[in-house]
C-alpha positions as a Markdown table, in Angstrom:
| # | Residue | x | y | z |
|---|---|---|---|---|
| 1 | Unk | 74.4 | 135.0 | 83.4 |
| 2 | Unk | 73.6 | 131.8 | 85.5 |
| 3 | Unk | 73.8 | 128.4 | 84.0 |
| 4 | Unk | 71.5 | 125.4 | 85.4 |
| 5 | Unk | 73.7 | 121.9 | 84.8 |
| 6 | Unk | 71.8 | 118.9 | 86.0 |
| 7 | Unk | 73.8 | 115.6 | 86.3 |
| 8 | Unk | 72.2 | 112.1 | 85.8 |
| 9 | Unk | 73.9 | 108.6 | 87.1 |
| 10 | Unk | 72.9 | 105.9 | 84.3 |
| 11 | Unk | 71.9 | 102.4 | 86.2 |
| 12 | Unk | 68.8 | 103.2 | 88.2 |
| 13 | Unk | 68.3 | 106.5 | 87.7 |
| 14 | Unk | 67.9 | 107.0 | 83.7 |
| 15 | Unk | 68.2 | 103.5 | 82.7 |
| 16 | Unk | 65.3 | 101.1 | 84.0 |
| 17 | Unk | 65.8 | 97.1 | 84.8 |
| 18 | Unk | 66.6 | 96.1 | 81.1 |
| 19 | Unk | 69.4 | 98.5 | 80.7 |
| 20 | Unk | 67.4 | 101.1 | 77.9 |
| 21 | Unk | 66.4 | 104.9 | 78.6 |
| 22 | Unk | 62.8 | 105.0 | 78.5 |
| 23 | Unk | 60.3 | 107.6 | 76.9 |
| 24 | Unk | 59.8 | 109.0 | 79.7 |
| 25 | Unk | 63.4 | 109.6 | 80.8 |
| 26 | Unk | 64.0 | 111.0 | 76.9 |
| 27 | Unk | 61.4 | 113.4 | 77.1 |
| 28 | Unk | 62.0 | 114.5 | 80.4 |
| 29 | Unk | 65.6 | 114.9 | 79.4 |
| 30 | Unk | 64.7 | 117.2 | 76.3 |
| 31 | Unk | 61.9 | 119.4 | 78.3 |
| 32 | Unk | 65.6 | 120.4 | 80.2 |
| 33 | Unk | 66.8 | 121.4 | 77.5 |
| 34 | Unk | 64.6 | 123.2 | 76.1 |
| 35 | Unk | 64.4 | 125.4 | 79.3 |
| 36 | Unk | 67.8 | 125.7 | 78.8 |
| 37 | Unk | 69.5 | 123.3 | 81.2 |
| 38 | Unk | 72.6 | 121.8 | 80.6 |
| 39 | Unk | 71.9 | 118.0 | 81.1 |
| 40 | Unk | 75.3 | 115.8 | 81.4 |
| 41 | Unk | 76.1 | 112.0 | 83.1 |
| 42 | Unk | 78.1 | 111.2 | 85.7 |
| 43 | Unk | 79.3 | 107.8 | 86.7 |
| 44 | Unk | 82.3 | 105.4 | 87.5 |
| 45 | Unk | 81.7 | 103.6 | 85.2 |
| 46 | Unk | 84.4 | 103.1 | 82.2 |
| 47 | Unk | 83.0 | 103.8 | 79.1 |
């Protein structure tokens, strides 16, 4: 069995100027999922 893990940064990648996750980014998120991707963050930032 092969597992697909795709990993996001936050600022500037899923998060626009004003700091929020658009629709876009939520629904493009979920369409992963439901393919069956497993959709994680990695940052440096503390959280």
């Amino acid at each position: 069995m092969t597992r697909k893990i795709i990993f996001f940064d936050l600022d500037g990648t899923l998060h626009n100027h004003d700091k929020q996750l658009p629709f876009s980014t939520k629904h493009a998120i979920r369409e992963l999922k439901e393919k069956g991707y497993k959709v994680a963050i990695a940052s440096g930032r503390a959280l």
